[in-house]
N, C-alpha and C positions, 0 to 999 in steps of 0.2 A: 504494500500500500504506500502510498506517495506522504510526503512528510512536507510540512509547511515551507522547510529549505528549498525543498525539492522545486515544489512549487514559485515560488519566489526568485529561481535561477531560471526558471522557463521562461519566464515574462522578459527576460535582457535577451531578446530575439530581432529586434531591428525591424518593428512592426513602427507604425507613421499613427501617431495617435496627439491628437491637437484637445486642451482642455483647458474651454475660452480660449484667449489670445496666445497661450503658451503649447510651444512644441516640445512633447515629452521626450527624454532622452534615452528613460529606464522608468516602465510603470513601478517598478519595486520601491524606486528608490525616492521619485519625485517628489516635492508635499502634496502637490494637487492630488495623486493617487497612491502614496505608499501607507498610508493608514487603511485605509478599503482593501490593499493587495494584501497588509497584515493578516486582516481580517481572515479572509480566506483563507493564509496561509494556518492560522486558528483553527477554522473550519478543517481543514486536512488531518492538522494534530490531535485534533479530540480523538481520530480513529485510533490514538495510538496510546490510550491514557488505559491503564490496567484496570482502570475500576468503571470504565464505560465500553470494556472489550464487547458484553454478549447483547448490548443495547446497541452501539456504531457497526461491527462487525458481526460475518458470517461465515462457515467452510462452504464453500461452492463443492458439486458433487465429483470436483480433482484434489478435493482434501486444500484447495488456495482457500486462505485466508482474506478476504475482498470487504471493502468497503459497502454498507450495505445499500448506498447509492445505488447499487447493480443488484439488489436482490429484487428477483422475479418472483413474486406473491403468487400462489400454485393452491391458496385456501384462505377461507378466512381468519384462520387463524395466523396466515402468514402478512397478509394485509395490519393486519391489528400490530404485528412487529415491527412492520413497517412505520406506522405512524407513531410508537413510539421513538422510532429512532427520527422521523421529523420533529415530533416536538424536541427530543435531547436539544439539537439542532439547534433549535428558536431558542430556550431554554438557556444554553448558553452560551448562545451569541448576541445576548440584548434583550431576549422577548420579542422578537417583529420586526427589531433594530437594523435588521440585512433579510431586506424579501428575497432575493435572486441568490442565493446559495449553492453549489454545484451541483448538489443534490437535486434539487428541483429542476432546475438545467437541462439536467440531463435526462429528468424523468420523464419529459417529453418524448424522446427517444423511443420509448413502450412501443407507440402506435405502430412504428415501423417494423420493430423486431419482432412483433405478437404477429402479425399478417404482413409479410413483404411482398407479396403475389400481386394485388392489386397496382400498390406504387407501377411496377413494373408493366405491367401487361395492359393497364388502365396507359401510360406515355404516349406520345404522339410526337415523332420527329427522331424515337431512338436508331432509325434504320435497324428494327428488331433485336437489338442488345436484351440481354437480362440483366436488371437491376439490383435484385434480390440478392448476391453476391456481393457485391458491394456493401450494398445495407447492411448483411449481417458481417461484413466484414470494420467495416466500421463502428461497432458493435461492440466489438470485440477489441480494438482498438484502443476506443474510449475507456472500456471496462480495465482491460490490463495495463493499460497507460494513468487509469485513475484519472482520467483527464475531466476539462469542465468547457462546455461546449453550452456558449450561450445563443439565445434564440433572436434570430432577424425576419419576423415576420412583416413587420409594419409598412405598408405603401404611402408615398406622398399624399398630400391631400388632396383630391385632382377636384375641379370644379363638380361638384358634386349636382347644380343642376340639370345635367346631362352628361348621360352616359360615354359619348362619345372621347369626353376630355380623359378618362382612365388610360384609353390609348396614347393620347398625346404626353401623357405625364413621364417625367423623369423617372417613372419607376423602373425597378431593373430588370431586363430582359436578354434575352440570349440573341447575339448579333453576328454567330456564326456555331458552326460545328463541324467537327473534323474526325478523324481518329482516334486524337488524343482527347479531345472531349469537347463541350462547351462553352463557349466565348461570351461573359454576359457585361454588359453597360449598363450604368446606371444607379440609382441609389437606392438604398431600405431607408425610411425617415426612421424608425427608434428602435432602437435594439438596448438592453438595459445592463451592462456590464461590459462590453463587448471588449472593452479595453483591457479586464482584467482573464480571458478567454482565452482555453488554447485552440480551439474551433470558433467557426461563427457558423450557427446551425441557421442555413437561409431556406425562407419557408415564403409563402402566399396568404392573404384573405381573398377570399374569394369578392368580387366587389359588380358590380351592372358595369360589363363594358370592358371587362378585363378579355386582353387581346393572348391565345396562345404562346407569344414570345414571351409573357410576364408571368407565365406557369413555370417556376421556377423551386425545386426543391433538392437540397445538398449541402455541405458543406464545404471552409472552405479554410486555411489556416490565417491568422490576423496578419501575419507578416509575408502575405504573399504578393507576389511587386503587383500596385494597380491598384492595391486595398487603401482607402485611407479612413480613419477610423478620427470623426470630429467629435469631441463631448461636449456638452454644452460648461457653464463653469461651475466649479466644484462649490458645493455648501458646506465641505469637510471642517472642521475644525482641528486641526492638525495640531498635536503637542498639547492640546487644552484636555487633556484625560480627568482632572478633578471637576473642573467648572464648567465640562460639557460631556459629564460619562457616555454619553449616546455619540451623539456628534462628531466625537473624537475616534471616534470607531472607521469613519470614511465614510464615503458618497459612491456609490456605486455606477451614476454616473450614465445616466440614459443618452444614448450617441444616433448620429446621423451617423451611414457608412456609405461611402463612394469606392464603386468598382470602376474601374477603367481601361475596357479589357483584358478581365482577369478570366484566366480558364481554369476550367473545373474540369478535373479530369472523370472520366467515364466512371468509374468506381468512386467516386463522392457524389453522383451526380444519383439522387434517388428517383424523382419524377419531375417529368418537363410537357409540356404542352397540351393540357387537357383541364379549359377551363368549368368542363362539369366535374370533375374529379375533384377539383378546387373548392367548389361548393359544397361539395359533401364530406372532404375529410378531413382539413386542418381544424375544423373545430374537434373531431376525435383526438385527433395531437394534444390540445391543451387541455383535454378531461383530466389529464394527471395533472398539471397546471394549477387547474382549480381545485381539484381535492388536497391538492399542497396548502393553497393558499385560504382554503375552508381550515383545515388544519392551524394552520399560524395565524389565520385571526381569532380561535376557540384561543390560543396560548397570548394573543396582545389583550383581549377581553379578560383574560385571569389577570395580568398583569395591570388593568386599567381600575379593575376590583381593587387591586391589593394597594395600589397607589389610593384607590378613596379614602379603604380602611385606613390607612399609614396616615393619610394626612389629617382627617378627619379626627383622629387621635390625637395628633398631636396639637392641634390648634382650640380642642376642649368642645368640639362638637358633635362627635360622635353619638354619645348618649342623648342625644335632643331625638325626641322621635321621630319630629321629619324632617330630618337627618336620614336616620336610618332606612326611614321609607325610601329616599331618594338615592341610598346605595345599595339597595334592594334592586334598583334597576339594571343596575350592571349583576347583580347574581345574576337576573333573569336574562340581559345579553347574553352572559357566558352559559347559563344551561342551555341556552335554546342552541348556542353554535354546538354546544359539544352533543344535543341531541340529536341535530341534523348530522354532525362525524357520523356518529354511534348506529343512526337508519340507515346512512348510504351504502354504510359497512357490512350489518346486517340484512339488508336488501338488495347486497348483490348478486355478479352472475357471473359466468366464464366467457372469455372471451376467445376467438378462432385458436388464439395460440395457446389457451390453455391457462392466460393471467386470472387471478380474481379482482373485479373490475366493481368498483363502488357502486350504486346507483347514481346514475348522472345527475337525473333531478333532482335525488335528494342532495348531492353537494352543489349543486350550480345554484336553487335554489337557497341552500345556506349561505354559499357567499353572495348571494342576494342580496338575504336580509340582513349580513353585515353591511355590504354598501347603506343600505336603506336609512340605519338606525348610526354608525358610528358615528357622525358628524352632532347628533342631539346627544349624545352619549360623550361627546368628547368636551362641548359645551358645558354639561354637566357637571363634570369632572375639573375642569378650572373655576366654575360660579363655586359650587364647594373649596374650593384651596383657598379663594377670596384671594389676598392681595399676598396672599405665600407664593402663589405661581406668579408673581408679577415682580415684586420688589424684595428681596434678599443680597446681602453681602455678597462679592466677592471673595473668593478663598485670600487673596492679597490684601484685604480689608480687614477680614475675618483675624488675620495674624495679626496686625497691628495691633501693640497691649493698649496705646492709648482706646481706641476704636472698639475692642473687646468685650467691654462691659456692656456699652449701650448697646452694643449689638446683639452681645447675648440678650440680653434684658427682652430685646423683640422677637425671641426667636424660642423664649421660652415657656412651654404652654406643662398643661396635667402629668405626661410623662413623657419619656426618652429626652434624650440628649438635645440639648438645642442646635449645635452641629449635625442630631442627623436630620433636622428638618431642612436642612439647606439640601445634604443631599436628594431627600425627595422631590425638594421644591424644583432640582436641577434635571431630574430624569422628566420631569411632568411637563417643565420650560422645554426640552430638546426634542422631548417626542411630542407636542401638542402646541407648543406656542414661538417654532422657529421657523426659518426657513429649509431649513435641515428633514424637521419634523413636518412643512407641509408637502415637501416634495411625497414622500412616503405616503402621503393621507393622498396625495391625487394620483400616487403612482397606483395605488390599490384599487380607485376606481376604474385604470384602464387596465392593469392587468390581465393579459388576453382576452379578453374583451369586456367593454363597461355593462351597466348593465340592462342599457337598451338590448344591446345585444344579445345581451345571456339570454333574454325575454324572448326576442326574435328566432336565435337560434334553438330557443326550446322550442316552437312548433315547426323545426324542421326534423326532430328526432323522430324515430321511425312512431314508439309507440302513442305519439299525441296526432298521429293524422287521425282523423273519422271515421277511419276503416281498422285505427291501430288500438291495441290492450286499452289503453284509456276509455277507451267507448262502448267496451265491454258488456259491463252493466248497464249501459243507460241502452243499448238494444238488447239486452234480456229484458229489461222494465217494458220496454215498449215493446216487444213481441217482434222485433222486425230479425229477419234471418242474419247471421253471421257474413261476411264476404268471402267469396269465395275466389280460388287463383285460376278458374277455368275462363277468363278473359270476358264476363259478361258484363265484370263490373272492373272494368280499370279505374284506379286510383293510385293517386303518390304513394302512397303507402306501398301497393305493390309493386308500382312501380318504378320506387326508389331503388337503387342499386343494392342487393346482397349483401356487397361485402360492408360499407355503412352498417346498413340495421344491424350487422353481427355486434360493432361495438356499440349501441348504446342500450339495448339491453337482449337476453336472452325471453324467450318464450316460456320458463320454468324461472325462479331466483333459484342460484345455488346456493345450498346448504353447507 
C-alpha cells in the first residue's frame, strides 16, 4: 500500500498546474497547495496505522494486503465494511473537512469494472476495438499503484437557450484518431482536485445537443504534454493550524483543465461516440458518488450536533428548554441521514458484476434532503453560538498576559476551559462562516449533480417509468393488467437499454 511519502514524491512530475495568478513549480511543496497535498498524503497513512489495520484495510483473494479503496462489496455485509471504512475516513480527516478523498475518487470506477461490455460495444468510431481490456486493465493499475484518479466530468456552460450552442462550445472532443489512439481538444470546466491526481478520470453529462465528438470517456495522466490544469485561487490557510484547524488542512481546489491535442491512447480510452449511451450511464458512475457523499454528510450532521452540544454548554445555555428543542433539530438531521444510509443499505440489490449496490433512491434521495435542510441547519447553529462564532481572541492575543485576563473573563461560561471555547468557536468560524467553509457548502450542492438534477434524473431510472416497480401497486389497486414485453405496449421502460436498468435496481432486493 502507498504511504503518504510515496505519494507526495509522485506529484514532482512536471505537470503545468496554474493557482490564480501563480504557476506551481511542485504541488507538494507550494503554499497555495502543499497543505491539501499533506492532507492526502494523511489520507494514504491512516492505511498504515496498526490500530485502524481491519477498519482501512483488506486481504484480497492473492493473500495482498490493499487499501480498502478497492474492496469490491460481494454482500451486505461487505457494503456495511465499506462505509465504515468511509466514515474512519471523514472521521479523521476533519469530519467533511476534504469531500474528494481518493477513496471516493476512485469509487466511481465500480460502474466500469462491475459491467465493461456495454462501455465497449455501446462506442461509435472505435473501428471495432475492444475496450473492456483496457478498463479492467486500468483497474488494476489504479488498484496496485494505490493510485487516486480524480473525476473530469463537467462541460462548459454552452448557451443553454438552445440546443445547438453544446456543439459550438469549447467543450472537449476528439479531433482525430489513429492507431495509437485518440486526439481530443478542448476543455472540462470543473474537475475538483485534479491538481492533487495521479489520473484525470474524463467523463461526459449527457446534455440537449451534445455532438458524438464530445462523447468522451478515459483517462489521462496530469502531466501529459497539452494538459494544463488552471485552479481557481486557493482559500487555504497555510501554517495557521491553531487559528484555523479546518482551513489549514488545504483547498482542494476545483480546476478548469485545457487539453491541446492530447492523445489518449487506445487502452485508457473506455467509450467514445455515443450520445445515447451518454444519457443513460454517467449518472450510474456517480451512484457510488453519492452514496459516498450521503455517507459524509450522516458524519458532518454528527459533527454539526456535537458542535451545538459543545457550544451551547459552554456559553450557559444548554439547559434552557428551547435550547434544547432547537438542538433537537440536528439529532433529527443526523437520524434521518443515517436512516436513509441504513434503507439504501438494507434495500439493496446485485448488480451484472456481482457488486452489492445500495438502493439509488434511497441514497440520492438522502442526499437530497441534506441539500434541502443544511443551509437552515447551519443558520441554526451560529444564531445559537450568538457572538462566540463571531468575535473571539486570537491565539497571539490570547498569549499576551496583559490581554489575558479580560479575555478570559469573556470566554468564561458554566464549564470547560475558556481556551476550549475558542477552539470551538474556530472549527464553527472555518467550516460555517468562511470563505474556506462556503466553498465546501456550495461544493456539496453541485456535487455530481445538484439537486434539480438528482430530481430529474430520478424519473429516468428504470423503476419510476409507468410501466416500472413503482407502479406496481397503484395497477393492482386499479385492476389494470401488468405490461407486458410482447411489443403491444412499448414504453421507456422497456424500452430503455438492459444494460442501464441492471444498475439501478434488480427485480428481487438482495438479501
Amino acid at each position: 500500500m502507498r504511504t503518504g511519502k510515496e505519494y507526495l514524491a509522485a506529484l514532482n512530475d512536471g505537470r503545468t498546474v496554474w493557482v490564480g495568478d501563480e504557476l506551481v513549480d511542485n504541488v507538494a511543496t507550494h503554499p497555495r497547495t502543499r497543505a491539501y497535498a499533506r492532507s492526502i498524503a494523511d489520507f494514504y497513512d491512516l492505511h498504515h496505522r496498526p490500530d485502524l489495520e481491519d477498519v482501512m484495510t483488506f486481504v484480497d483473494e492473492d493473500g495482498v494486503r490493499r487499501s480498502m479503496t478497492w474492496f469490491q462489496h460481494r454482500s451486505k455485509e461487505d457494503l456495511l465494511r465499506k462505509r465504515r471504512y468511509m466514515e474512519t475516513v471523514q472521521r479523521e480527516l476533519g469530519g467533511g473537512a476534504i469531500p474528494r478523498t481518493p477513496d471516493v475518487n476512485n469509487y466511481v470506477l465500480l460502474t466500469y469494472v462491475d459491467d465493461p461490455e456495454p462501455w465497449s460495444s455501446q462506442s461509435v468510431g472505435t473501428d471495432g476495438r475492444d475496450l473492456t481490456g483496457g478498463i479492467l486493465d486500468f483497474w488494476n493499475v489504479m488498484r496496485d499503484g494505490d493510485l487516486n484518479a480524480t473525476p473530469a466530468f463537467v462541460d462548459p456552460q454552452a448557451d443553454r437557450s438552445r440546443d445547438s450552442a453544446q456543439a459550438q462550445s469549447p467543450a472537449l472532443r476528439v479531433v482525430a484518431t489513429s492507431d495509437e489512439g485518440i486526439t481530443v481538444r478542448g476543455v472540462k470546466a470543473i474537475s475538483t482536485g485534479a491538481a492533487f491526481g495521479d489520473w484525470i478520470h474524463i467523463g461526459v453529462f449527457y446534455r440537449p445537443g451534445i455532438v458524438s465528438e464530445q462523447i468522451i470517456y478515459g483517462a489521462v495522466k496530469p502531466n501529459t504534454p497539452g494538459v494544463t490544469i488552471i485552479c481557481r485561487e486557493s482559500n487555504v490557510r497555510d501554517g495557521e493550524e491553531v487559528e484555523h484547524p479546518l482551513a489549514s488542512q488545504g483547498d482542494e481546489l476545483d480546476s478548469i483543465i485545457v487539453f491541446e491535442d492530447v492523445l489518449i491512447p487506445w487502452n485508457r480510452v473506455f467509450h467514445i461516440g455515443n450520445p445515447e449511451h451518454a444519457s443513460l450511464y454517467p449518472q450510474r458512475v456517480f451512484d457510488w458518488l453519492h452514496y459516498h457523499s450521503l455517507v459524509r454528510a450522516m458524519v458532518k450532521a454528527e459533527l454539526m450536533l456535537g458542535l451545538a452540544l459543545l457550544i451551547t454548554e459552554h456559553i450557559g445555555t444548554y439547559q434552557l428548554p428551547p435550547v434544547q428543542a432547537r438542538i433537537a433539530r440536528f439529532a433529527g438531521f443526523l437520524q434521518t441521514l443515517k436512516a436513509h444510509v441504513i434503507a439504501s443499505e438494507d434495500e439493496g440489490f446485485f448488480t451484472p458484476g456481482g457488486i452489492y449496490k445500495p438502493n439509488v433512491l434511497m441514497f440520492d434521495f438522502g442526499r437530497a434532503y441534506y441539500i434541502e435542510h443544511i443551509t437552515d441547519l447551519t443558520h441554526e447553529l451560529i444564531d445559537l453560538s450568538g457572538r462566540a462564532a463571531l468575535i473571539y481572541p486570537t491565539e497571539g492575543q490570547w498569549e499576551r498576559p496583559e490581554l489575558r485576563p479580560w479575555l478570559a473573563a469573556l470566554q468564561t461560561g458554566p464549564v470547560g476551559r475558556p481556551h476550549d471555547r475558542l477552539k470551538i468557536s474556530r472549527v464553527i468560524r472555518d467550516m460555517f462562516l468562511s470563505d474556506w467553509g462556503d466553498r465546501i457548502s456550495t461544493f456539496e450542492n453541485f456535487n455530481g449533480t445538484p439537486l434539480l438534477a438528482i430530481r430529474s434524473l430520478t424519473m429516468k431510472r428504470a423503476e419510476m417509468s409507468p410501466t416500472g416497480s413503482m407502479a406496481d401497486l397503484a395497477r393492482k389497486v386499479c385492476g389494470i393488467e401488468s405490461v407486458s414485453s410482447d411489443g403491444e405496449q412499448e414504453t421507456a421502460y422497456l424500452a430503455q437499454a438492459d444494460y442501464a436498468r441492471r444498475q439501478d435496481a434488480s427485480r428481487q432486493n438482495a438479501s
